[in-house]
C-alpha positions in Angstrom: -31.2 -17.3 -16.1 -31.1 -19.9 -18.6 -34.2 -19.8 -21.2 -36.8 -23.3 -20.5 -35.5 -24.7 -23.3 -31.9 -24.8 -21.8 -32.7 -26.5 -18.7 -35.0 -29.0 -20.1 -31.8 -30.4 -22.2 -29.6 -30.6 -18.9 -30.2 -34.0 -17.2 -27.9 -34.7 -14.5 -25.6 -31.4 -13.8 -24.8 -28.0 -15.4 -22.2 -28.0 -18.2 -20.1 -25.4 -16.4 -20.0 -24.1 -12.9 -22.1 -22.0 -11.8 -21.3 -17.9 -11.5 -21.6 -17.2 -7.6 -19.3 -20.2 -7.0 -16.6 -18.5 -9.8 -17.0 -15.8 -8.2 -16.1 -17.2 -4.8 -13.2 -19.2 -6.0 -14.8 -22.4 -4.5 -15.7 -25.7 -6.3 -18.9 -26.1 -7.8 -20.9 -29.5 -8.0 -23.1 -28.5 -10.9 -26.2 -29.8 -9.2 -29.6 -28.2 -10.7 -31.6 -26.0 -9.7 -28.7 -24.8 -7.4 -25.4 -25.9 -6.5 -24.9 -27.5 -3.1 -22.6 -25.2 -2.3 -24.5 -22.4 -2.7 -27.4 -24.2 -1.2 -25.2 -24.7 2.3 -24.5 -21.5 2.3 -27.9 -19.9 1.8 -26.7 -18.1 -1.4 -28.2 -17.0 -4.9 -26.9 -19.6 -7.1 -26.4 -17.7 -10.5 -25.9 -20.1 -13.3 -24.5 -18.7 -16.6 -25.7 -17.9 -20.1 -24.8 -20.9 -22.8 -24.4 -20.4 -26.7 -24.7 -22.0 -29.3 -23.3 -21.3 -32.1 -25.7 -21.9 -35.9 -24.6 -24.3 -38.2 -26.9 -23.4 -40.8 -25.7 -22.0 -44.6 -27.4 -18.8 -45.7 -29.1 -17.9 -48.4 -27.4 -16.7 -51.6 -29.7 -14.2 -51.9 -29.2 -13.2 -48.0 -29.7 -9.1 -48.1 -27.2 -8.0 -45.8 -27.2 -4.2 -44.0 -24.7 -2.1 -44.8 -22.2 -1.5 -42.1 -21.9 2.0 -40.9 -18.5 3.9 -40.9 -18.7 4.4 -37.4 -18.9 1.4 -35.3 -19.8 1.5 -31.4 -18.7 -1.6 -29.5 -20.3 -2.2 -26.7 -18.9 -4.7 -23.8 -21.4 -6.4 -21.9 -19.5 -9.0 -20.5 -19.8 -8.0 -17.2 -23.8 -8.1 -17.5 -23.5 -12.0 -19.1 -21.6 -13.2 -16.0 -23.5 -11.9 -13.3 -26.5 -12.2 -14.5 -27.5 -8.2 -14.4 -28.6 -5.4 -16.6 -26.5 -3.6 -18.4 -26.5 0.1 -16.7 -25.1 3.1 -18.3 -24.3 1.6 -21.9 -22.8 4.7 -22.5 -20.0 4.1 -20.1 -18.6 0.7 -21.7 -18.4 2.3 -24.9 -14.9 1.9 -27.2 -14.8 3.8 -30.0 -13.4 2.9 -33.7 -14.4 6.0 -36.1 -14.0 6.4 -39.8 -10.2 7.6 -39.4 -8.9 4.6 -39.0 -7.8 3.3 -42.2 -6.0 -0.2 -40.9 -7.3 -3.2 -40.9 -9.6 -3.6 -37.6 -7.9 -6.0 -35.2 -10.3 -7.8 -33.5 -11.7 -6.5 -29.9 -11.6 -8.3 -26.2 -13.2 -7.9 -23.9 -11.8 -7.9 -20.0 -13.4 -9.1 -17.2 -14.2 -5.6 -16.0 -14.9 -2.4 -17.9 -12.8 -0.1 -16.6 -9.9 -2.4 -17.7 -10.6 -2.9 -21.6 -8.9 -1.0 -24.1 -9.3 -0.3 -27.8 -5.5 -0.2 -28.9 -5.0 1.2 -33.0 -2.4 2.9 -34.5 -2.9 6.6 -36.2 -0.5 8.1 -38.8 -0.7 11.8 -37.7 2.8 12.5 -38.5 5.6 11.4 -41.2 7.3 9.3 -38.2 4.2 7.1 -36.9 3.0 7.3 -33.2 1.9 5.0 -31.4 -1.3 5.7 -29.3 -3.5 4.6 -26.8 -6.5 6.0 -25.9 -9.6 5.5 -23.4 -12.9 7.0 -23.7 -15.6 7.3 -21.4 -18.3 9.5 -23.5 -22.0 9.1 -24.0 -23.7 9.5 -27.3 -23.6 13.1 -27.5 -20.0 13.8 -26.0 -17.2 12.2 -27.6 -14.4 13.9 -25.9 -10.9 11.8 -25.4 -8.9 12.9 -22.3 -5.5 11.8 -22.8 -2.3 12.8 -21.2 1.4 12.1 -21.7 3.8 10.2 -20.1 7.7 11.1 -19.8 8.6 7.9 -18.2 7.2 6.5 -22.4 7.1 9.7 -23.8 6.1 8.7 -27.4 2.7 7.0 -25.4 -0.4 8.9 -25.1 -2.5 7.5 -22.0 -5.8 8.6 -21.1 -7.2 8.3 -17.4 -9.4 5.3 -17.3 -13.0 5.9 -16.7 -15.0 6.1 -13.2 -17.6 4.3 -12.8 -20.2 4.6 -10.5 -20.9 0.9 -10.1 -21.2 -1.2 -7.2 -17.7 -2.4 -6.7 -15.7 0.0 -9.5 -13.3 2.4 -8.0 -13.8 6.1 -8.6 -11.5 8.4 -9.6 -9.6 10.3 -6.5 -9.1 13.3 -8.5 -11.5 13.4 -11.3 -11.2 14.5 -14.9 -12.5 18.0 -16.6 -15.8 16.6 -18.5 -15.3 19.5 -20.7 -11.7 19.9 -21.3 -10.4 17.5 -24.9 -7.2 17.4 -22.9 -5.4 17.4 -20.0 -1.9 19.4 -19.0 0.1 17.0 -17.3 3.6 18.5 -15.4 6.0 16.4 -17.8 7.6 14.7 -14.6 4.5 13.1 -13.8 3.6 9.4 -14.8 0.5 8.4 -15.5 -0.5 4.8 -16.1 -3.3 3.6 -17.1 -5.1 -0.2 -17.0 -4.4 -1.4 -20.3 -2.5 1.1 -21.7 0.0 0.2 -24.3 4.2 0.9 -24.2 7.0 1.6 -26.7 8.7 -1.3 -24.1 8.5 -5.0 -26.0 8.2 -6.4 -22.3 5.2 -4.6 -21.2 1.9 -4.3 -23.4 -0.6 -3.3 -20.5 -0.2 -2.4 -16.3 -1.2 -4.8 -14.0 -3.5 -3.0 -11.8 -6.1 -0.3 -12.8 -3.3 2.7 -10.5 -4.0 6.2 -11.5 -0.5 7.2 -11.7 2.6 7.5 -9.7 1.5 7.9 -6.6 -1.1 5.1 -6.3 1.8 2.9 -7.4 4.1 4.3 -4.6 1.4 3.2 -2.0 0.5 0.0 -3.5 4.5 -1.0 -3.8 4.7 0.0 -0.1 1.4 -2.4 1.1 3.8 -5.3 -0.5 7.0 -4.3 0.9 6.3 -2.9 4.3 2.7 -3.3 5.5 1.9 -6.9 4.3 4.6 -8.8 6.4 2.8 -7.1 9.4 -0.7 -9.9 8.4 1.3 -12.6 7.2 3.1 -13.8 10.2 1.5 -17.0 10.5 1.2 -17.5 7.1 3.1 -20.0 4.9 1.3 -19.2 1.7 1.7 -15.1 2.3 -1.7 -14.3 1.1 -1.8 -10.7 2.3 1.5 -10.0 0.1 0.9 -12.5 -2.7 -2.9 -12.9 -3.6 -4.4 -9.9 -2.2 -2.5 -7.7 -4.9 -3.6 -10.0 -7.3 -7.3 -9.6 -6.5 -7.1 -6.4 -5.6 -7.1 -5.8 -9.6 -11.0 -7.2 -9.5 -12.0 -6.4 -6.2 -11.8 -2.4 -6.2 -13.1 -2.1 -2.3 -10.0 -4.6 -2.0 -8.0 -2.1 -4.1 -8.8 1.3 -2.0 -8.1 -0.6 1.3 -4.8 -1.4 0.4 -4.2 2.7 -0.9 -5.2 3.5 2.1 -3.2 1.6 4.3 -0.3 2.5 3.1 -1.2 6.4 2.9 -1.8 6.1 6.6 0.9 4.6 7.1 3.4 6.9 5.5 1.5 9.6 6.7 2.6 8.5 10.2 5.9 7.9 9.5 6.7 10.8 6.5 5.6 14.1 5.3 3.1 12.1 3.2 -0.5 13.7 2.4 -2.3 12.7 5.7 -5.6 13.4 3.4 -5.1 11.0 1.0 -6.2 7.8 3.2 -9.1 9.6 4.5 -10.9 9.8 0.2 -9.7 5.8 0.1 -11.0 4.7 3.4 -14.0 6.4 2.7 -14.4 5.1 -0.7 -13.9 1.4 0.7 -16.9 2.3 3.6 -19.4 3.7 1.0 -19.5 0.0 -0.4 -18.4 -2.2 2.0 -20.9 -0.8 5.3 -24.0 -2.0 3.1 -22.8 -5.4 1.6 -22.4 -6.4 5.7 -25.9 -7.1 5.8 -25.8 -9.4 3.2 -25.6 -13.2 3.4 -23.3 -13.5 0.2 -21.4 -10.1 0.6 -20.0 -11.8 4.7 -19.4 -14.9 2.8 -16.8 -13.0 0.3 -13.0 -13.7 1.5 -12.0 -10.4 -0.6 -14.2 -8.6 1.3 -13.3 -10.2 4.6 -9.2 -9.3 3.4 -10.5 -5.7 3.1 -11.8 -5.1 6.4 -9.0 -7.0 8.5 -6.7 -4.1 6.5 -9.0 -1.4 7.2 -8.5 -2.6 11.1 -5.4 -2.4 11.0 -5.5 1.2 9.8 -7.9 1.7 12.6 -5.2 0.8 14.8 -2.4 3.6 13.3 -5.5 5.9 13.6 -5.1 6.0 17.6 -2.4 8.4 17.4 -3.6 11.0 15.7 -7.5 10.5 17.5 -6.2 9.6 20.8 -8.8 6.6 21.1 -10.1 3.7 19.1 -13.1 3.1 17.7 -13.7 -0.1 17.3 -15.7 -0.1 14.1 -14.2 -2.1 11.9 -14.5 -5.3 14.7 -17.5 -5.6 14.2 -17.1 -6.2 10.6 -14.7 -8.9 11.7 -16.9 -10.6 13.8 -19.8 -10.4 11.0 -17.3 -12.5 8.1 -15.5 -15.0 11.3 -19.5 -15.7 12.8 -20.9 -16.4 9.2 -19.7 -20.5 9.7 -17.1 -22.9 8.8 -18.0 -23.7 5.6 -15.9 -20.3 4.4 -12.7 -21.1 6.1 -11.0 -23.4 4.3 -7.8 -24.3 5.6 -5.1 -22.5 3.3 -7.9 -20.1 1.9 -7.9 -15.9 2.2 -10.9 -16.0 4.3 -8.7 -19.2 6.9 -5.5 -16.4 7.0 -7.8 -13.6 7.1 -9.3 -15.7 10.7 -5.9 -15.3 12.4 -5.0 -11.8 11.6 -8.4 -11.1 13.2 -7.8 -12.7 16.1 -4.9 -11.2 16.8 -6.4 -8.6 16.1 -9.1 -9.1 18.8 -6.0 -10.2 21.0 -4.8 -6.9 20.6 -8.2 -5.1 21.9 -8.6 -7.7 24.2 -5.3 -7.1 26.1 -5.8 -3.3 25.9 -9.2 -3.1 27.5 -9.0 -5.7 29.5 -11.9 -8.3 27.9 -12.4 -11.3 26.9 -12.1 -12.3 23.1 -15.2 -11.7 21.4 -14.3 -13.8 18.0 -15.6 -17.4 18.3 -12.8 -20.0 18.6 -15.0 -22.6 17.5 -13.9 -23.0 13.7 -12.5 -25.9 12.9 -9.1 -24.7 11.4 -8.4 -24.2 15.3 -6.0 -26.3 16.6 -5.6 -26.8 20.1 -3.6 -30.3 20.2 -0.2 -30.9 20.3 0.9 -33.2 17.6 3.7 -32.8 15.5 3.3 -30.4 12.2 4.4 -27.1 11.1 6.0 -24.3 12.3 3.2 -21.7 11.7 0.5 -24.1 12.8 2.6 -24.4 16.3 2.4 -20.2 16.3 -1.3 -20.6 15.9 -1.4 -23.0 18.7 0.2 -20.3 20.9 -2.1 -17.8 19.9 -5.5 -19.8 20.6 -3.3 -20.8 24.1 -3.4 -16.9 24.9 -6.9 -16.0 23.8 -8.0 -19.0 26.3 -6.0 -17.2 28.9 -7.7 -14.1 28.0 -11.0 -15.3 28.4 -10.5 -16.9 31.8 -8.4 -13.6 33.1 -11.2 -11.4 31.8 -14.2 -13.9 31.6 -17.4 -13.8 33.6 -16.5 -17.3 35.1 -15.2 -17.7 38.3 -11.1 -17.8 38.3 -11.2 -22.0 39.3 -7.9 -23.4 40.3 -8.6 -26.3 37.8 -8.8 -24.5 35.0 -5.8 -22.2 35.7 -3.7 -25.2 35.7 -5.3 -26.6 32.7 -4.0 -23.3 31.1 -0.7 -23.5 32.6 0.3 -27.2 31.8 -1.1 -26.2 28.0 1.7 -23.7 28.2 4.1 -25.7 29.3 3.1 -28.3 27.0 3.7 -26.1 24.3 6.9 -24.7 25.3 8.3 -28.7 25.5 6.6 -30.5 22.1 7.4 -27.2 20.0 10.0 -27.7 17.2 13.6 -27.5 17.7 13.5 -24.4 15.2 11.7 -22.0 17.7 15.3 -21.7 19.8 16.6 -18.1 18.7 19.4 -18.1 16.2 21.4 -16.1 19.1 20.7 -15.4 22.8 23.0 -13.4 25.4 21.4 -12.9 29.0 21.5 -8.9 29.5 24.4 -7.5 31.4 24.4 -5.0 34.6 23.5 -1.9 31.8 21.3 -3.4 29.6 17.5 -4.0 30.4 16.6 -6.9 27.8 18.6 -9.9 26.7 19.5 -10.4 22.9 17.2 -12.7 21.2 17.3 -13.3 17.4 15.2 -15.2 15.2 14.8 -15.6 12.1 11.4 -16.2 10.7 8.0 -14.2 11.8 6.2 -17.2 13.0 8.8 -18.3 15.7 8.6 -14.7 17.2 4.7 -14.0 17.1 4.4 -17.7 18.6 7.0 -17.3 21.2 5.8 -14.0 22.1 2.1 -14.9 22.6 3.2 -17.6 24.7 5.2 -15.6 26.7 2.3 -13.3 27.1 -0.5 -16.2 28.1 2.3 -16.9 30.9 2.6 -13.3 31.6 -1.3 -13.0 32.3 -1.2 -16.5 34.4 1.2 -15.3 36.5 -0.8 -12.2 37.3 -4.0 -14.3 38.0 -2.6 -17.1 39.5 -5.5 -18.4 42.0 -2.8 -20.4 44.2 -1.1 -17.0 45.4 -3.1 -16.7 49.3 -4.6 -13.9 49.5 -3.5 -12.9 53.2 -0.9 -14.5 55.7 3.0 -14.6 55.8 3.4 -16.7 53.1 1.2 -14.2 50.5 4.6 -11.8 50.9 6.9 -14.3 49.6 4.8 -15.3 47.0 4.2 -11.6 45.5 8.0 -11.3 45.2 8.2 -14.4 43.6 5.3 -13.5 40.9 7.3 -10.0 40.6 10.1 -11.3 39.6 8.7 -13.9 37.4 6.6 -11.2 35.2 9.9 -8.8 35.1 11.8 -11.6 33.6 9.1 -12.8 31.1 8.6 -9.0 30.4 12.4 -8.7 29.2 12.4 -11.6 27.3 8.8 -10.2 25.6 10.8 -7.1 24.5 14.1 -8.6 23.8 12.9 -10.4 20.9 10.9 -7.0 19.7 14.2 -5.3 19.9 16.2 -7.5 18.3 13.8 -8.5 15.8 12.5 -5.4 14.2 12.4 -6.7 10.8 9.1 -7.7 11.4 7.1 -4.8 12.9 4.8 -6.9 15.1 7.2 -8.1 17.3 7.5 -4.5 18.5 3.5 -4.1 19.1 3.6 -7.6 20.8 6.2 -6.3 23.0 4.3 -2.9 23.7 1.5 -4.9 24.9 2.9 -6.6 27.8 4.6 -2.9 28.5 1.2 -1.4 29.1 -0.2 -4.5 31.2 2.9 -5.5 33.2 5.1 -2.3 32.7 4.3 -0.4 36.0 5.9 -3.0 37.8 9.7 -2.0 36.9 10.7 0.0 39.9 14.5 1.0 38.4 14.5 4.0 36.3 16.8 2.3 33.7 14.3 -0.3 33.2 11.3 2.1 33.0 13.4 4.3 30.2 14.5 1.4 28.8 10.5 0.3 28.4 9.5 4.0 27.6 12.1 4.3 24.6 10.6 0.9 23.0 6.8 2.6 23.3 8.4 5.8 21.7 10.3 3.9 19.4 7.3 1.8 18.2 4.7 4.6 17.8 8.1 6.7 15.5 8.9 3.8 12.9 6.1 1.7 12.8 3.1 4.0 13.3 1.8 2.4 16.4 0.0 4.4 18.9 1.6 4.4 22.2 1.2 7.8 24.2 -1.4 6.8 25.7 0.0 4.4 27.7 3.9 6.2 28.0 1.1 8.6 30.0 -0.3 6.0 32.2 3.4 4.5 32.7 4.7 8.0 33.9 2.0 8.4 36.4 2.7 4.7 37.7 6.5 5.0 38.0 5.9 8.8 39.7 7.9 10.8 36.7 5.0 13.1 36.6 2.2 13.8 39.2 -1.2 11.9 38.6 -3.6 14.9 38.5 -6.4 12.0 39.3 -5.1 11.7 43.0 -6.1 16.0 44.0 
């Protein structure tokens, strides 16, 4: 906090803004005591330390202390913008000892300690090496850990140290405390934050990666896993900005590692371990912080757990059922109020991957949508914009539908057709550019037309569409219940879901690029699947479960089980 004297000089607002709302990325208004913002939001407002620097001349008889060989920097820059104490001092320690014989360059400090370096040069042979070293030593143990690299062979990188902080990422494999050095198999690379390179184009590594491997998963999250969040997403904020802060935000960090390790441990011989120390890493911190006011209000954190749902997802084939868990985590960061969500934000994109995420459940089990559709970045009109708002319309179109299938209301034919003309609305005022690229009605042999598109928001709008009119169709109110007209009428509802239900998985087929159109299709599989009486539809339908579950990591036996039962492939044990 600033010292009396400080806020008796500020009059009207602070000179900079304050820490909580930096932290935050919002805006601050620099009122005082607190911020609006943080005010509105029921937050610590945390304003940060001001210095001055002395204009005065010293003495000429100023005694001066001598300076030690041995200097100790310490970096307390983390504890001057949050406001904390400093912890373990010995932990943010960087070294300069009485062999160097350059002139010191001067030190800075990162924004986190486990990212700042002290880079010098040693002459320890007649051709001079360049080195690089880390240390993480208290007072009475100054031992460097360094290993070397053959992808810069002539570059000795230490592991960076773990720290045991609230939001610092420990190391998966730790170091030997009591080894100097570390044997590393020459065709490993390790990479450390900060470390330097022989390479004139790179002086430091982006992101605090312990070697190789973490870089292969991270490089995967971006080119495989991300374009399954940022469907309706012009701004790609699960593949552009959520790298970017996973750097700061380690929980962030260890999500996205292990994501991807699930993921390839699905669909390759990966380590199926390694997402289990990475998922755990990210629960030890992020279980606590959701009781929190400030921790629900942090769009990082909110990015973090819709990832770790998703993994939660993968994990039903290998578990057999799903827990739920991290829903409720979801429901915590989408209830905590409006004022979060602003439109274009991480926290706004991180909204709609929940709710399709709470589509997904939904549809599965059979319930209503739990996430409130109250915000208002929901758009339920019908006005001209973009594409990926128009996909977004579709998808709050469905969870209505949900709701009223699965609801506690009564099934009212007014508000059936409410529903109904919104879908047709939609499917009339949408853009021109949702019409596939190609389309050719399926022949006699095939069991799903060709459908192409080619951008991710046409098919996950399309598709939810489909699916709300898919769900309507099975709950239509109008359909009587008895006489000789309720026959004619079945057939004609039959016939209708069939052809919706090719159309769902004839874009999924055909439009594989992006993996979601696959679980979309699988969806209205296991709701409307058991209604395919030829056996070259239902193989047709069982191939695209089995297909899904191979490549993309989906879980699907589950219902290929139930399917078999329904179509009579194998006996339903239930029935003796």
């Amino acid at each position: 906090m600033p010292s009396s004297t400080q806020a008796q000089t500020q009059t009207e607002s602070l000179a900079t803004p304050c820490v909580t709302c930096r932290e935050h990325h919002l805006k601050c208004d620099r009122e005082i005591p607190r911020c609006g913002r943080c005010v509105r939001a029921g937050r610590e407002c945390r304003l940060a330390f001001k210095f001055k620097s002395s204009k005065g001349v010293f003495n000429k008889n100023q005694k001066w202390l001598k300076t030690p060989k041995k200097l100790i920097y310490v970096d307390e820059t983390r504890c001057l913008t949050t406001g904390s104490p400093l912890e373990d001092v010995s932990q943010y320690q960087f070294h300069i000892d009485e062999t160097h014989h350059e002139k010191p360059e001067s030190v800075t400090s990162a924004t986190t300690p486990s990212s700042s370096s002290d880079s010098r040069h040693h002459k320890n042979s007649p051709s001079s090496t360049r080195d690089t070293v880390f240390t993480h030593d208290s007072p009475s143990n100054h031992s460097n850990h360094t290993v070397h690299s053959s992808l810069y062979p002539d570059t000795i990188i230490s592991q960076p140290p773990s720290h045991e902080s609230l939001g610092e990422r420990k190391s998966i494999t730790p170091l030997n405390s009591h080894a100097n050095s570390i044997p590393i198999d020459p065709g490993t690379d390790v990479i450390a934050p900060g470390g330097a390179f022989n390479s004139p184009l790179y002086s430091s590594t982006a992101l605090p990666l312990k070697g190789r491997t973490e870089a292969i998963l991270f490089r995967h999250y971006i080119q495989k896993l991300a374009i399954c969040l940022d469907l309706c997403d012009p701004l790609r904020h699960f593949e552009l900005v959520v790298p970017e802060r996973a750097g700061m935000c380690h929980t962030l960090l260890n999500a996205v590692l292990a994501i991807a390790a699930r993921h390839l441990s699905h669909t390759t011989s990966f380590d199926p371990l390694a997402s289990n120390r990475y998922h755990d890493e990210c629960l030890r911190y992020l279980i606590p912080m959701l009781n929190d006011s400030s921790a629900v209000s942090d769009e990082n954190l909110f990015a973090a757990t819709i990832i770790l749902r998703m993994l939660e997802e993968m994990d039903g084939s290998t578990t057999g059922q799903d827990n739920y868990s991290h829903l409720l985590g979801i429901h915590a960061f989408v209830n905590v109020g409006d004022q979060h969500m602003v439109p274009g934000s991480l926290s706004a994109a991180s909204f709609w991957v929940g709710l399709r995420q709470e589509i997904y459940i939904a549809v599965i089990t059979q319930q209503p949508v739990k996430v409130s559709l109250d915000h208002y970045i929901v758009d339920r009109s019908f006005e001209p914009t973009d594409d990926y708002t128009w996909s977004n319309r579709a998808i709050i179109i469905l969870a209505d539908v949900l709701n009223f299938c699965f609801g506690e209301n009564v099934l009212t034919v007014g508000r059936w057709s409410a529903l109904n003309e919104a879908c047709e609305k939609w499917s009339v005022t949408r853009p021109m550019s949702f019409n596939p690229l190609f389309y050719k009605e399926r022949t006699g042999t095939e069991a799903f037309p060709e459908i192409w598109h080619g951008s991710s928001c046409h098919v996950v709008g399309i598709q939810h569409l489909i699916l709300a009119q898919l769900f309507l169709t099975q709950f239509d109110p109008t359909i009587p219940k008895v006489g000789t007209n309720r026959r004619a009428a079945v057939r004609r509802m039959t016939d209708r879901i069939e052809l919706l239900v090719r159309d769902l998985c004839g874009i999924g087929i055909c439009n594989q690029w992006t993996p979601p159109s696959m679980f979309t299709a699988c969806m209205g599989i296991a709701m409307f699947g058991d209604q395919f009486g030829e056996r070259t539809d239902q193989e047709a339908l069982a191939d695209l479960l089995r297909k899904t579950e191979a490549d993309h990591a989906r879980p699907t036996a589950a219902i290929q089980q139930q399917l078999k039962k329904a179509w009579g492939w194998i006996p339903d044990v239930d029935e003796h």
